[in-house]
C-alpha positions in Angstrom: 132.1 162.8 273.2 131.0 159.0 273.9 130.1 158.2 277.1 133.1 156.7 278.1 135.3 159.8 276.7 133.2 161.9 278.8 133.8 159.2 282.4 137.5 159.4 281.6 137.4 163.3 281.5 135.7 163.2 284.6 137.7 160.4 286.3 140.8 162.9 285.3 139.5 166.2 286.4 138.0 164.7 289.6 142.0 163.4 290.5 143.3 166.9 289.6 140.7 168.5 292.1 141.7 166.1 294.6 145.2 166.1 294.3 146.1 169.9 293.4 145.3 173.0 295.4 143.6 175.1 292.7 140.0 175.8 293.0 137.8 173.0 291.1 136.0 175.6 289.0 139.5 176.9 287.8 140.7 173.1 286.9 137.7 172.8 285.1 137.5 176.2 283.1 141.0 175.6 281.6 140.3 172.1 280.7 137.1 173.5 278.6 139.3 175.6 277.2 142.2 173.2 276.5 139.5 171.0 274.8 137.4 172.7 272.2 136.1 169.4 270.6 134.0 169.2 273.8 131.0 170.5 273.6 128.7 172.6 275.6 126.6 169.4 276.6 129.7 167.3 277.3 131.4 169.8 279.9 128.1 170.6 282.0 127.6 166.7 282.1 131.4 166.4 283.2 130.9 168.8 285.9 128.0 167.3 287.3 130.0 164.0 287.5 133.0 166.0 289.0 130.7 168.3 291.4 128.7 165.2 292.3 131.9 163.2 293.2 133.4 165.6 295.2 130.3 166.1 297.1 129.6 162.8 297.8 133.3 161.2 298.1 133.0 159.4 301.6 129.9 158.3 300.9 130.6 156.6 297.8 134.0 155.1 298.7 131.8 153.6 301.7 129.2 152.1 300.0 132.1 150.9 297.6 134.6 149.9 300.4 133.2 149.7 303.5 135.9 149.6 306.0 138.5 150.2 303.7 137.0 153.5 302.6 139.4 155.6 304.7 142.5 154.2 302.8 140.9 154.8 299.3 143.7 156.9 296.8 142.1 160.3 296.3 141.9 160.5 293.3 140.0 157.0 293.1 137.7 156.6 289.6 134.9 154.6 290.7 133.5 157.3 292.8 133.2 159.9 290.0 131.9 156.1 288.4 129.3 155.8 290.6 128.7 159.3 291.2 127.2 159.6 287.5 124.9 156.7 288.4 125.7 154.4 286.0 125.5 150.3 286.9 128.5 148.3 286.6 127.2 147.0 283.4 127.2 149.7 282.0 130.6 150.3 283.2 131.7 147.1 282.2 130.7 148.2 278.7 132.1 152.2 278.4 135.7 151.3 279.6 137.8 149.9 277.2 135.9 150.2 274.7 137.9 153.4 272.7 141.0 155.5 272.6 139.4 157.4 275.0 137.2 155.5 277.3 138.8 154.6 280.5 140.8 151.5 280.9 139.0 148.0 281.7 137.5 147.7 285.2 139.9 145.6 287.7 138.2 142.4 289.2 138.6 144.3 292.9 136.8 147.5 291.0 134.2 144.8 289.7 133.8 143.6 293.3 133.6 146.7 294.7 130.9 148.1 292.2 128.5 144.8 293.0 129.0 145.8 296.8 127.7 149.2 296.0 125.3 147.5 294.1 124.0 144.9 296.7 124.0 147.9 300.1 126.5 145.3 301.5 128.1 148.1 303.4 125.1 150.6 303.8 123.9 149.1 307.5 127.6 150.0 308.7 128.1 153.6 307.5 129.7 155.9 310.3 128.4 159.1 310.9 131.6 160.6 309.0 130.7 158.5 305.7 127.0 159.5 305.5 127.8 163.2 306.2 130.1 163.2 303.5 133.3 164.8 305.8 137.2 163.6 306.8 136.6 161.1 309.6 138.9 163.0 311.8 136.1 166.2 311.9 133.5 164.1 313.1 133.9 165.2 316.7 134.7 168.7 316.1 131.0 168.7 313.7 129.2 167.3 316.9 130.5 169.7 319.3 129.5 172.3 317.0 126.1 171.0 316.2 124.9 168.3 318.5 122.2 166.8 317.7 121.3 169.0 314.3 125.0 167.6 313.3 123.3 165.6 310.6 120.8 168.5 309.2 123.9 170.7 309.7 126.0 169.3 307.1 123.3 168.0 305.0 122.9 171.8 304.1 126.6 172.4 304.1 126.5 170.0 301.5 123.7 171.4 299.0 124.5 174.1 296.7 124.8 178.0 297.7 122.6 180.6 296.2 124.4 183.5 294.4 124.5 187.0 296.7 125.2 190.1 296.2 125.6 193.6 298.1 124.5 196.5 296.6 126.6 199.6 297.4 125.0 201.4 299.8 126.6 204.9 298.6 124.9 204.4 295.2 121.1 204.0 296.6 121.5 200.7 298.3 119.1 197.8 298.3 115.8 198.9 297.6 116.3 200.5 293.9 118.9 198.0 293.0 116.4 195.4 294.0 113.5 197.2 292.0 115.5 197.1 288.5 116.4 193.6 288.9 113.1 192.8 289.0 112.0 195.3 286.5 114.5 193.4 284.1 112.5 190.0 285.1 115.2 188.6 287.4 113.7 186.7 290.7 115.7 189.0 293.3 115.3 189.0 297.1 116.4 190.6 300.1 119.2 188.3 301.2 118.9 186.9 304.8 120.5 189.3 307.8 122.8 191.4 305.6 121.1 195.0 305.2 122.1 195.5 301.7 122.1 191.8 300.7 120.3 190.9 297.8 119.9 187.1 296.7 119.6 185.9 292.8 118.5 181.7 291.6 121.5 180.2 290.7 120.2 180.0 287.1 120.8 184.0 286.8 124.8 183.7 287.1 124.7 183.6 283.0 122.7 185.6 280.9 121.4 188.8 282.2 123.4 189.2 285.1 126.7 188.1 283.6 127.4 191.7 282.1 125.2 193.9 283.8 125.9 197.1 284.0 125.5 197.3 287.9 127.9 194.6 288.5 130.3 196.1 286.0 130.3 199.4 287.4 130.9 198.3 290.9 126.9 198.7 292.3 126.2 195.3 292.9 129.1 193.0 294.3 129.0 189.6 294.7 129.2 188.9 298.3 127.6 186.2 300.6 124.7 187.5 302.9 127.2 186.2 306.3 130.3 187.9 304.8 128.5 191.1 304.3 126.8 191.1 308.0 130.3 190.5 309.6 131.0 193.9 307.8 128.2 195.3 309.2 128.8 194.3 312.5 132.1 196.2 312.7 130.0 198.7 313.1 132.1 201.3 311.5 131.3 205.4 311.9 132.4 208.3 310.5 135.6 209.4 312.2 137.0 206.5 313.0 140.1 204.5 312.2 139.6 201.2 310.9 142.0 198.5 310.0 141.1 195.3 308.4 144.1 192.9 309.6 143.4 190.5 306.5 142.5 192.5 303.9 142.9 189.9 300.8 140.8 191.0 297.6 139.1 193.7 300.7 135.7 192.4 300.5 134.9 193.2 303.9 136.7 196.7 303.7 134.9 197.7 300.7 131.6 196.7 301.9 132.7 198.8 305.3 133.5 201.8 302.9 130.4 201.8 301.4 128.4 201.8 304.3 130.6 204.6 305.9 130.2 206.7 302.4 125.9 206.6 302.8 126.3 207.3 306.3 128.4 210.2 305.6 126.5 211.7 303.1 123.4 211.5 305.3 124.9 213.4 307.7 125.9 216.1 305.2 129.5 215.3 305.6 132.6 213.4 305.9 134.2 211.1 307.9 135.1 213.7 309.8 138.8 212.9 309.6 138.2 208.9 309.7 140.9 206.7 307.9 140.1 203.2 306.6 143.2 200.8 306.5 144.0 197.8 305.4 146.6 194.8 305.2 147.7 191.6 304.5 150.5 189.1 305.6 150.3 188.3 302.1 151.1 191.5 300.2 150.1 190.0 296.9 146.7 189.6 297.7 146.0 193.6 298.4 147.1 193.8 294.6 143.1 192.7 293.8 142.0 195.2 296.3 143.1 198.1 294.6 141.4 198.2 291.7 138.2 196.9 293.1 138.7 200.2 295.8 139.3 202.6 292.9 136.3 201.2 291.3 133.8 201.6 294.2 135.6 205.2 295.2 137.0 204.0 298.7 139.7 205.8 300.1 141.5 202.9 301.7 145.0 203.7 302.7 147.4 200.1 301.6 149.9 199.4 305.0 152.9 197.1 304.9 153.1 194.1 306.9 153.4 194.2 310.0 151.3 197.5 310.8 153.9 200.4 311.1 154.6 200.7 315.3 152.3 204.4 315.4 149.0 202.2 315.3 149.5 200.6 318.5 146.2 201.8 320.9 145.2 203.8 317.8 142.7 202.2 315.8 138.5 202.4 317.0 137.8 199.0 314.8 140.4 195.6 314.1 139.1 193.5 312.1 141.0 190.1 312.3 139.0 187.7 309.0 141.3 185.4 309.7 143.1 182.6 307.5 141.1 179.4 308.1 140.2 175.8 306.9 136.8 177.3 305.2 134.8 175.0 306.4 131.8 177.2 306.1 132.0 177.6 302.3 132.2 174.3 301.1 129.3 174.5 299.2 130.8 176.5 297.1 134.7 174.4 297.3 133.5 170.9 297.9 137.0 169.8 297.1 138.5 172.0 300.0 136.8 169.5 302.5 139.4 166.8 301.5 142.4 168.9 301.5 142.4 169.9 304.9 144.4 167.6 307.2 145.2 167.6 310.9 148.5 169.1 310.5 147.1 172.2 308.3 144.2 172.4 310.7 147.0 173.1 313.3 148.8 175.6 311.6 145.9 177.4 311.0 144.9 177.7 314.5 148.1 179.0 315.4 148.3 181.9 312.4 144.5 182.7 313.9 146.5 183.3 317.5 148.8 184.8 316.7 146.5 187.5 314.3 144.5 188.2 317.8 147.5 188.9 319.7 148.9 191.4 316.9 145.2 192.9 316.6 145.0 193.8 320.4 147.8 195.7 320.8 146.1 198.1 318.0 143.2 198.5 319.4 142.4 201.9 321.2 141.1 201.8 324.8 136.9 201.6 323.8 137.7 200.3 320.6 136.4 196.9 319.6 138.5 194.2 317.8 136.0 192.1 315.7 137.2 188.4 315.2 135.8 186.1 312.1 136.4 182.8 310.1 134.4 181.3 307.8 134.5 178.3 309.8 132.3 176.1 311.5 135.2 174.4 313.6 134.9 175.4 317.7 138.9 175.0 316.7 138.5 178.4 314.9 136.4 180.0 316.8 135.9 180.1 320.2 138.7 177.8 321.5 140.7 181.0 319.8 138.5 184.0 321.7 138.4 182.3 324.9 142.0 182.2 325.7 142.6 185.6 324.1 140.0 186.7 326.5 141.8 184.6 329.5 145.4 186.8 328.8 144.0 190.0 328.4 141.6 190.9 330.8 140.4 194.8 329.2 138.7 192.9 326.6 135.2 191.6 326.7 133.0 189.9 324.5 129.8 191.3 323.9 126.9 188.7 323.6 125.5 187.3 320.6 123.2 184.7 319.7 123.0 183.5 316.2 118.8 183.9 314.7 117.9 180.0 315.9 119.0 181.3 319.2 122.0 179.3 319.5 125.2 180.7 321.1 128.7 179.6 320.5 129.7 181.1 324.2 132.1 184.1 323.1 130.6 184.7 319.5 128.0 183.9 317.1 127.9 181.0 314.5 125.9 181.6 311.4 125.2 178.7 309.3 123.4 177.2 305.6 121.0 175.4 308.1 120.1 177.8 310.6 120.7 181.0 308.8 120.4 180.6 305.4 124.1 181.3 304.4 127.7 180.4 304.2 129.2 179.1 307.8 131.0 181.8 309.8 132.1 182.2 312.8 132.7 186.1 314.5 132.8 187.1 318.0 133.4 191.3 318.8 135.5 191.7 321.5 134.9 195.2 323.2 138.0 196.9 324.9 137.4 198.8 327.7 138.3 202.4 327.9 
């Protein structure tokens, strides 16, 4: 592909991430695949270009805008332009010049590339531009943050490392950790999570891609924060368990394992334990099942809503609630600009109305364990702290994330302070 051919491609696929709600990765698999002239070297280049302009979007349309930068289309093509660094020159000279370069730059887009050029609007960028977020988060980032705002979602914009939990019925970390290494692969203990271990991006192809502990259901992969909030339900033997928001079951699976090791330990069961699970969208459970079947979890599937005989009956809730994601943009970059205000609302309502469900199902000394991966205050404690205020028999029990910084009523866990995806969870203690 020329190097306009290639701008073009990106300029396209950079629109359909913007515009669509289908993860970026996806768009950009099925365009490969839709396009066989392009070669190997022409699609990682266009995903860098895409990547890089979803990353950087505010910044760029600043730079390229000033002022104006907030009204920019979505889709706009000079910021995957600029995003693959090339100088208006040289942009002058790709578009228009084939069937498939881009079309001929506009005067206003010629304008606006020699302001990008020239740092006319650099001196001026808000806080919202240079952090690379929708302006109307700014304030919600700061009261999450303070002054670390700025390191905060620096790291929340970088690039996430590849983890994975080793089931901790089949051995668990250590020997896991021993044959990747064996087999030349730079493994480590992932950060917090007990069975977390943590692989350079660079070993998502080759080797790992079809190894036989991943196939087999040993290793899953699984970021190191997801797999502590599993831990922290703090599951036993004999116990009834419900995950609220089961989805592909992640959390339930990694709660499984940990309750088949312990179990075995002991020289026994679960002594008569059930683990449940659920989702308001009975579609997603269909992924669950397999995935259970494959890691040998008993998980019994429940309708939505829970049937009426688990009210007070269940030792654990776990409410992983629906939520803008916030904490995993390094992984979705393009989910930072499809959230709005309005969906930001909704969400906070589904998240109340999950708490308020959850508590009625909790038995008296059970614990009802709330999460988002989210690093809005919006998802996270401004949802505990009035479920705490109407129902008086719960409690939070204290946490503090590993900085040492508490989020009042919960724990925040974050790519700056905690070397992981952003997430939110706060256990909530029923007294009994």
């Amino acid at each position: 592909m020329t190097p306009g051919a290639r701008l073009a491609a990106a300029a396209d696929l950079f629109a359909a991430a913007m515009a669509g709600d289908r993860p970026v990765d996806r768009i950009l698999h099925d365009w490969g695949r839709a396009n066989r002239y392009a070669g190997s070297g022409d699609r990682r280049r266009i995903r860098e270009i895409v990547y890089a302009a979803l990353r950087d979007r505010a910044r760029l349309a600043w730079r390229l805008y000033g002022p104006a930068a907030e009204a920019t289309g979505p889709g706009d093509r000079l910021i995957p332009f600029a995003a693959a660094g090339h100088m208006a020159a040289e942009l002058e000279a790709f578009c228009g010049s084939g069937r498939h370069a881009p079309p001929p730059l506009t005067d206003a887009e010629r304008q606006a590339l020699a302001d990008l050029e020239a740092g006319r609007h650099d001196e001026a960028m808000p806080f919202w531009a240079a952090a690379n977020i929708p302006a109307f988060l700014e304030d919600s980032f700061r009261r999450r943050f303070g002054a670390d705002a700025g390191a905060a979602l620096a790291a929340l914009n970088g690039r996430a490392p590849l983890d994975l939990r080793a089931h901790a019925g089949r051995g668990g970390r250590a020997p896991m950790l021993a044959r990747l290494r064996a087999e030349g692969l730079a493994a480590e203990p992932a950060p917090l999570a007990p069975q977390g271990i943590r692989l350079p991006e660079a070993a998502t192809g080759g080797p790992l891609r079809d190894h036989p502990l991943l196939r087999d259901g040993s290793l899953v992969p699984q970021d190191a924060a997801s797999q502590l909030v599993a831990h922290l339900v703090d599951a036993r033997p004999g116990m009834t368990v419900l995950d609220l928001c089961a989805g592909a079951g992640g959390k339930i699976l990694a709660i499984a394992a940990e309750l088949h090791a312990v179990g075995e330990g002991q020289g026994k069961d679960r002594q008569g334990g059930r683990l449940l699970a659920t989702d308001i969208a009975a579609d997603r459970l269909d992924r669950l099942r397999p995935r259970a079947a494959q890691a040998g979890a008993e998980i019994g599937f429940l309708p939505w809503p829970p049937p009426e005989e688990l009210a007070g009956a269940c030792d654990r809730v776990l409410v992983d609630a629906p939520c803008s994601g916030t904490g995993t943009w390094r992984r979705a970059p393009e989910d930072r600009w499809r959230l709005t205000p309005a969906r930001l609302a909704e969400l906070q309502a589904v998240q109340a109305d999950l708490l308020e469900r959850a508590a009625g199902l909790v038995a008296p000394g059970g614990m009802l364990v709330y999460a988002t991966c989210s690093l809005l205050p919006e998802e996270g404690e401004d949802r505990v702290r009035p479920f705490l205020a109407a129902h008086p028999d719960f409690a939070a029990l204290p946490e503090t994330s590993r900085a040492g910084a508490a989020a009042g009523p919960g724990r925040v866990l974050s790519p700056h302070r905690d070397d992981t995806d952003g997430f939110y969870v706060a256990r909530l203690a029923r007294r009994g």
